[in-house]
C-alpha positions as CSV (number, residue, x, y, z in Angstrom):
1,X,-188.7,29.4,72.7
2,X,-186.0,30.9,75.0
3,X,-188.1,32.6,77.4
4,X,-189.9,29.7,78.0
5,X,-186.7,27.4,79.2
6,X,-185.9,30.9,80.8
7,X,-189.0,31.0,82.6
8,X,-189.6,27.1,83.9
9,X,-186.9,26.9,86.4
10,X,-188.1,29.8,88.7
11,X,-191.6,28.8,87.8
12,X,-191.2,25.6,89.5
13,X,-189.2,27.0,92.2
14,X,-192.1,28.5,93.1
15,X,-194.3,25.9,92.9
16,X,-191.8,23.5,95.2
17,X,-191.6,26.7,97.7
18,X,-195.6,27.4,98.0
19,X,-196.1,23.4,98.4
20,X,-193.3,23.6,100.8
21,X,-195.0,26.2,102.9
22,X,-198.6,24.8,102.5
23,X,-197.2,20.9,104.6
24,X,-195.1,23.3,106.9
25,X,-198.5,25.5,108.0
26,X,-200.5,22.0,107.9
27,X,-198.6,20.2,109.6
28,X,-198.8,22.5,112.9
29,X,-200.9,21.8,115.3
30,X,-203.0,18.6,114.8
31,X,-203.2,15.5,117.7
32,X,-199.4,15.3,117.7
33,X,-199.1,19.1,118.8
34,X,-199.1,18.5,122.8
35,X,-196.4,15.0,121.6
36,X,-194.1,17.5,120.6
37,X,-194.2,20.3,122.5
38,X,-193.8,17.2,125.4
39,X,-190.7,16.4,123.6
40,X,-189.1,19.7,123.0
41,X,-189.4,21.1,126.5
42,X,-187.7,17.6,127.7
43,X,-184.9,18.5,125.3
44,X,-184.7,21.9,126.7
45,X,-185.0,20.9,130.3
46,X,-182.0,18.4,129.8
47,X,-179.9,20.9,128.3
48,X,-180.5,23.5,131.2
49,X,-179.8,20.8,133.5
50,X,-176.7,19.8,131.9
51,X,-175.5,23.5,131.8
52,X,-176.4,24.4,135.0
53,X,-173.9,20.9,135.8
54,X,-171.1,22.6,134.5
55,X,-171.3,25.8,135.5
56,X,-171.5,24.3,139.1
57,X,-168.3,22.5,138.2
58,X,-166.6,25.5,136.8
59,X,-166.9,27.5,139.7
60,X,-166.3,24.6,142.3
């Protein structure tokens, strides 16, 4: 009986980590794909912009 209570814990590890790979794979792509990649090069945008304002204000 020890090798079974040895065994469950990694055995539902696994289980947790496929399911937890299947919603990641599903979940790209889809209607909201263009939504975030919107979002994301916003965020990216902002941050250039806001680096590129103080590097102009480092050298000034």
């Amino acid at each position: 009986m020890e090798y079974v209570s040895a065994l469950v814990p990694p055995v539902v590890m696994a289980v947790a980590f496929t399911a937890l790979i299947v919603t990641m794979v599903k979940s790209q792509g889809g209607a909201n794909k263009a939504k975030e990649d919107a979002a994301v090069d916003a965020v990216l945008a902002a941050r250039a912009e806001a680096e590129g304002r103080t590097s102009g204000r480092e050298t000034a």
